[in-house]
Each structure stands twice: as C-alpha cells, then as structure tokens.
C-alpha positions in Angstrom: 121.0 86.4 69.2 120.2 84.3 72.3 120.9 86.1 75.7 121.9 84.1 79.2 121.1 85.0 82.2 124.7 86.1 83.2 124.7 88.2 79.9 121.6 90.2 81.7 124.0 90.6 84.7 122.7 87.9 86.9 125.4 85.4 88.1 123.6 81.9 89.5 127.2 80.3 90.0 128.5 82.9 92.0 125.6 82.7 94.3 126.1 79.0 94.9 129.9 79.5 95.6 128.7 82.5 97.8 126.3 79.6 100.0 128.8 77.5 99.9 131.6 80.2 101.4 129.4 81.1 104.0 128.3 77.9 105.2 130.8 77.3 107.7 129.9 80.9 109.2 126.4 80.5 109.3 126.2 77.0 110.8 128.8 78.4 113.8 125.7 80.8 115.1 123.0 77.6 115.5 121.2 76.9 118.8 120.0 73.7 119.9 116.6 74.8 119.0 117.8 75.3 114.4 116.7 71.7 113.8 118.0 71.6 109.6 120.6 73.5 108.2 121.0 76.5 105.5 119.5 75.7 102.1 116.0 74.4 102.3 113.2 76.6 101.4 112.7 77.7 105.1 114.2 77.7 107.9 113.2 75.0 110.7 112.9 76.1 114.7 111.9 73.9 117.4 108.9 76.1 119.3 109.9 74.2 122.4 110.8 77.2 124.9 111.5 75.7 128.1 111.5 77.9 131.2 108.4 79.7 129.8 104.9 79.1 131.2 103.2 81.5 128.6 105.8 82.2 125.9 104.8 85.3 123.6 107.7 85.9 120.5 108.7 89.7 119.6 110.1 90.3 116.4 111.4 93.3 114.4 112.8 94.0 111.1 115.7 96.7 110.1 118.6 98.0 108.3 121.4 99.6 108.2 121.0 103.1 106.7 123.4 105.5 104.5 126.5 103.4 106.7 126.1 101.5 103.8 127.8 103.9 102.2 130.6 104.8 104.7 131.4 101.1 104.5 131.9 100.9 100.8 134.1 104.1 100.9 135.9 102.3 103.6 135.9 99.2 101.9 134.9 97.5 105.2 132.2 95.5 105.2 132.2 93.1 108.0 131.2 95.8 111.0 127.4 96.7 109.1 126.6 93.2 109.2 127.5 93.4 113.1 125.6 96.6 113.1 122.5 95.2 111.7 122.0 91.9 114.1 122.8 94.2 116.8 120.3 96.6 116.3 117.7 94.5 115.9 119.1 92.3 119.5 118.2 95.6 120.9 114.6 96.4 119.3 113.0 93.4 120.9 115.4 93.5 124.2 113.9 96.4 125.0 110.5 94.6 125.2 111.8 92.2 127.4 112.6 89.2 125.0 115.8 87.8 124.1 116.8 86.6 120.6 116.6 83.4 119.1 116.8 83.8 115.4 117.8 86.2 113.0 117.3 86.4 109.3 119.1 88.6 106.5 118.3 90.1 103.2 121.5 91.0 100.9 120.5 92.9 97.9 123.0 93.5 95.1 123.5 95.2 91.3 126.4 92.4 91.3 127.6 89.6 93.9 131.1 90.4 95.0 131.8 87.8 96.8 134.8 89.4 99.0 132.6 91.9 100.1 129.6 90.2 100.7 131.2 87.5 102.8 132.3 90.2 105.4 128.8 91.1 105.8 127.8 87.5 106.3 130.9 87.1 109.0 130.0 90.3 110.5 126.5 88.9 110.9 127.4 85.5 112.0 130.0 86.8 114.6 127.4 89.2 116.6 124.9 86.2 116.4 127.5 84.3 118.0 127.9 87.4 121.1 123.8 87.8 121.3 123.1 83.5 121.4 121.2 84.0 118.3 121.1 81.8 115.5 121.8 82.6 112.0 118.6 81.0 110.6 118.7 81.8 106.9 118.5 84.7 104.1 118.3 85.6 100.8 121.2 87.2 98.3 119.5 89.2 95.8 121.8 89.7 92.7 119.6 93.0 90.9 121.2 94.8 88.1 119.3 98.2 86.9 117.8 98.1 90.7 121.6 98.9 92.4 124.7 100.2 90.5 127.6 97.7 90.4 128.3 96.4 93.7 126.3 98.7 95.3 124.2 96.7 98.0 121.9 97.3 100.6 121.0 94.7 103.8 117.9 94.5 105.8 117.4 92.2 108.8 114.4 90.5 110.6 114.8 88.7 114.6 112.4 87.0 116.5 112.7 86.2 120.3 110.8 85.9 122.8 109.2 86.5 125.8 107.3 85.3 129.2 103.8 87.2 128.7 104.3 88.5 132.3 107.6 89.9 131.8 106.9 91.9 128.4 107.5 95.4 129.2 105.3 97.5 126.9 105.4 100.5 129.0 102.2 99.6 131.4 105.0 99.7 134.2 106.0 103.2 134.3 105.2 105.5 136.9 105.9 109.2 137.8 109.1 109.7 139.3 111.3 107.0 137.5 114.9 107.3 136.9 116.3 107.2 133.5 119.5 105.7 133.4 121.8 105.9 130.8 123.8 103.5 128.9 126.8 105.0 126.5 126.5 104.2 122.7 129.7 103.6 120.6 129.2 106.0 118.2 126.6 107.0 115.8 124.9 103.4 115.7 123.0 103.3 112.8 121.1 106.7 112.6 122.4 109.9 111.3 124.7 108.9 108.7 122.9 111.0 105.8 123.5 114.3 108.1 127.0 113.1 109.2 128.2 112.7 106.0 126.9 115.7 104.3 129.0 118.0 106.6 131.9 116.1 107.8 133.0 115.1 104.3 133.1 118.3 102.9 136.0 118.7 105.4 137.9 115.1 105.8 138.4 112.2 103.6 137.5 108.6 105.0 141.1 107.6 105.7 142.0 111.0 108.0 143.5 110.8 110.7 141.2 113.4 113.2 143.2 114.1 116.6 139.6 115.3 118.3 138.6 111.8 118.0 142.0 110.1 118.4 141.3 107.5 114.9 140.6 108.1 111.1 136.8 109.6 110.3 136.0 106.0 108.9 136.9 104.3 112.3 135.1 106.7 114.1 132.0 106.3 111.7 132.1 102.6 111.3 132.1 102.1 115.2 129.7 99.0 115.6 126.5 99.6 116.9 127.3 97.4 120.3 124.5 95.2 121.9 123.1 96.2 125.2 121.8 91.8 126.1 124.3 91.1 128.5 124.3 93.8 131.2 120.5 94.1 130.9 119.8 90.3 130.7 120.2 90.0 134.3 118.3 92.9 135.3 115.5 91.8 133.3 115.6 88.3 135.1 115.1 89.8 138.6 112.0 92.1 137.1 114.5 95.3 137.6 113.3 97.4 134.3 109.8 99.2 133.8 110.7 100.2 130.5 113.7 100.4 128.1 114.0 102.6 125.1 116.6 101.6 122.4 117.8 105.3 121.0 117.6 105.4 117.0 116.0 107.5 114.7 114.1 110.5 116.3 116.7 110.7 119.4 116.6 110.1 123.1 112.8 112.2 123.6 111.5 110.7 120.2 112.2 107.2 121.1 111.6 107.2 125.0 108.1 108.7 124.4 106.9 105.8 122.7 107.3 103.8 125.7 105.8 106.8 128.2 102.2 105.7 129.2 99.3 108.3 128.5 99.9 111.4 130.7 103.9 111.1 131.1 106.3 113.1 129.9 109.8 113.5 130.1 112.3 115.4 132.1 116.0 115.4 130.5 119.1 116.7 132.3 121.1 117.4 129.0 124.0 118.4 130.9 124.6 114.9 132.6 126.6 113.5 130.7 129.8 114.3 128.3 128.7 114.7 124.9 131.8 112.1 122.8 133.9 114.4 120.6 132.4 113.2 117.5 128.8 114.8 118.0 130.7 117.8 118.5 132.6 117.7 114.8 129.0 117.2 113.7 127.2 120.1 114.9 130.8 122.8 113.9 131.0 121.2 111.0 127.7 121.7 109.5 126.7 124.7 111.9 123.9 122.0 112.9 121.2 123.4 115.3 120.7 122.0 119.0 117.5 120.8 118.2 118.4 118.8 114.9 121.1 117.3 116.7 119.3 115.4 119.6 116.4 114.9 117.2 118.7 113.4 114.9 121.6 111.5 117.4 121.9 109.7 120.1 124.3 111.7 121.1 126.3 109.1 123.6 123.4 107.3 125.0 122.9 104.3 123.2 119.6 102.5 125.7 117.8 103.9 128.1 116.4 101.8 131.1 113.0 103.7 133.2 113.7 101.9 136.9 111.7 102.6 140.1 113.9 105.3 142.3 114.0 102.6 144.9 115.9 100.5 142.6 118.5 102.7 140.8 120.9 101.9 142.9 120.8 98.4 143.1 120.4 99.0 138.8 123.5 101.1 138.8 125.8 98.5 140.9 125.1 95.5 138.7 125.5 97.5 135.6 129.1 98.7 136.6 130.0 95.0 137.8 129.6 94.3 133.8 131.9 97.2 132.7 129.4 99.8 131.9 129.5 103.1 133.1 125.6 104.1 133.8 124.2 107.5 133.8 121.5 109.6 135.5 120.4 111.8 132.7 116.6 112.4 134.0 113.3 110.7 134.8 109.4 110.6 134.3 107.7 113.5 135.2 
C-alpha cells in the first residue's frame, strides 16, 4: 500500500500556509540593509555599515530552555519567541555590537499553526523593539524526534561592531564598579529547577499573592532587552565590560569577562532579592549556593565602569527608567 508523506506525519501544505501567515510579520522587522524578502534559499544583507571605519560582526546562537514547557502548559506562546531574540540582543550587546539580523529555527513533532504563529509574532515584535531584522528561518515538522506539538526554538544574531569599541574584557581594571541592572524574572535559565519545586505546590493558572499574578505570569515574564539604556553609554565609550547574567549566575558569567588576575567582590545584600527567588529556594529547600549558581536572582546585565564614571553611568541610566544598582566591583 503506497504511503504519502502526510501519512508519515509530515504536512508540506501546512508549512506553506504557515510562510504565508507569517509573512506580513516577518517583513514588518526589515532594515534598509535586508535587500530580498522571505523565501529564497538565503537570506540577502547589504555589508555596507556606514559609520564604521573598521567594522568587526559578533554573532551568537541560543534557545529558550525548559520555558518551552511552561509556555505550552500555559498555552502561551508568543512571549518565548520574545524571550529568544532578546537574549541573544543581549549576548552580543554585551560585546559592544548592536543587532542587525536574527535568524530562527522552529522544530516540531507536528505544525500547529496557532501556536507556531505566536512564536513567530513574538519574534517579529522584539525584532521590531531591538532594530533588528527578521532575516529568515527554518520550520522543521519531525514526527518520532518531538511528541505531537511538542516544539523546541533555537535562535542565531549577528551584529556588529567598530573593532575599537569591542569590549572583550581588556578594559577592566582593579577597583571597577559593578552596576546592576534588574531582570524581569527568571529570563531564560532556571526553568528545569523552578519547575521541579514550585509545581509540586501550584498549578500554572494560581493565583500566588507573594508575587501579586498567577505562577505562569510570573514564569513567563519576558526576558526584557537591556539595547536601549546601554546603547548610549556604549556610544560615549562609558562600559569596560558587560556581563549578560544566564546560566552559571552573576559570578559564573561576570568571570568570563574578568581579565587574568581579577576577581570578584559581591555585596549580596545590595539589592532586594524579587519575591519569586524566594518561593524558589522555600519551596524546594534550595541551598544558597545552587541558587545564585543557578539564578539571576534580579540582576538581569551587569555593566564593569571606571569609579570615576559611575555616577555619570548611574544618572543616564535612570533618565531611561531603570533603576541601577551598586552590588560590588573588581577586586
């Protein structure tokens, strides 16, 4: 008996009326520089960068983690997809460039279309925040590899930089001030140790009065973009070093950017822990040292500034509606 495709569990219609759904999205995000539109085999970027003398492009690659799975149980889709562009924004920010692409990967056991057009939006509305232009992707429709409509998204960026202005670390020096900039949530790290202790006590729809919103709200915060308060420090040469806090917590991620020889000197109790991190750690009885390997815990980016600047760093942050804090500095 002959077999189809679709009989094996692959839908090639569906994907085209997917492409075709999303269009209007995706073409919303482009930049002067995306020179053919979505469909072709790759996508097409003029490598014109004007302003730059010696233009050097930083790129990352990323996903979103177990919050896949808090968005399903949600069935809320559109926030991961701002989650993912976001997160990669702040990967190469914090080497100094600024984004001017960004590509997706959407892999599936079956194309829903509802839910896989949220995560498209999602993507195509932070691209629109960051300047960044939706470029391109691939929708990967894999029964036997994911169950159902089971999916998982990975993204890739590329931006760029003047050569003078990367910041790589080389620029920091003994006695720098670590200033703080608040997360809005979780982000995208720690969902596989959130969820194993706060869901043996709430359901995704609860209402919890600690945090003032249901467990899924409060889970499925997006992961906020630091560009625009930081984009005009960077300008003025402000920054020695910024570290984007992910996986491995505030020390694990600001080391990488500590030259040979320098350490770190954290004043824990600086700030106000957000009443969330606290659930966590009662919840699941979670040591001190799990939690700020594991979390942010409130402090989404971390700028490394000259003391004779913090001041000046502070003042133009808060004229942008952050709220920048003091938690330490380079010892």
């Amino acid at each position: 008996m002959a077999t189809t495709y679709a009989q094996a569990g692959v839908n090639i219609e569906a994907g085209d009326a997917f492409v075709r759904d999303i269009k209007k999205a995706v073409r919303s995000t482009f930049t002067k520089g995306v020179l053919r539109d979505i469909g072709a085999f790759g996508a097409f970027y003029d490598a014109r960068f004007k302003g730059y003398r010696s233009p050097v492009l930083v790129s990352s690659v990323d996903g979103v983690g177990t919050k896949l799975l808090v968005a399903r149980m949600a069935n809320k889709h559109d926030t991961v997809g701002q989650d993912l562009v976001n997160h990669c924004v702040n990967d190469i920010l914090v080497c100094g460039a600024l984004p001017l692409f960004f590509l997706d990967y959407f892999a599936t056991g079956k194309l829903d279309l509802s839910s896989a057009a949220q995560v498209i939006r999602g993507f195509a509305q932070a691209c629109r925040e960051n300047g960044c232009a939706l470029v391109g992707g691939e929708t990967a429709e894999m029964p036997g590899m994911y169950n159902g409509k089971d999916y998982d998204l990975a993204g890739m960026i590329v931006g760029v930089v003047e050569r003078k202005k990367m910041l790589d670390g080389s620029r920091v020096r003994k006695k720098d001030v670590l200033i703080g900039l608040p997360s809005t949530g979780l982000h995208t790290n720690g969902f596989s140790l959130a969820r194993a202790v706060l869901f043996q006590r709430y359901d995704i729809d609860t209402m919890v009065p600690d945090l003032g919103t249901t467990m899924g709200e409060a889970l499925l915060a997006v992961h906020r973009s630091y560009l625009k308060p930081v984009k005009p420090l960077l300008a003025k040469g402000l920054v020695h070093a910024m570290s984007h806090i992910t996986g491995g917590g505030i020390v694990g991620n600001t080391k990488r950017i500590m030259p040979g020889g320098r350490t770190l000197k954290i004043d824990w109790r600086a700030w106000e822990r957000p009443a969330l991190y606290g659930l966590i750690q009662r919840s699941g009885e979670v040591p001190e040292e799990d939690m700020r390997r594991t979390f942010n815990l409130g402090v989404g980016l971390i700028l490394v500034v000259s003391p004779r600047e913090a001041d000046r760093v502070i003042r133009s942050l808060r004229k942008r509606g952050e709220r920048p804090m003091i938690i330490g500095e380079v010892a």
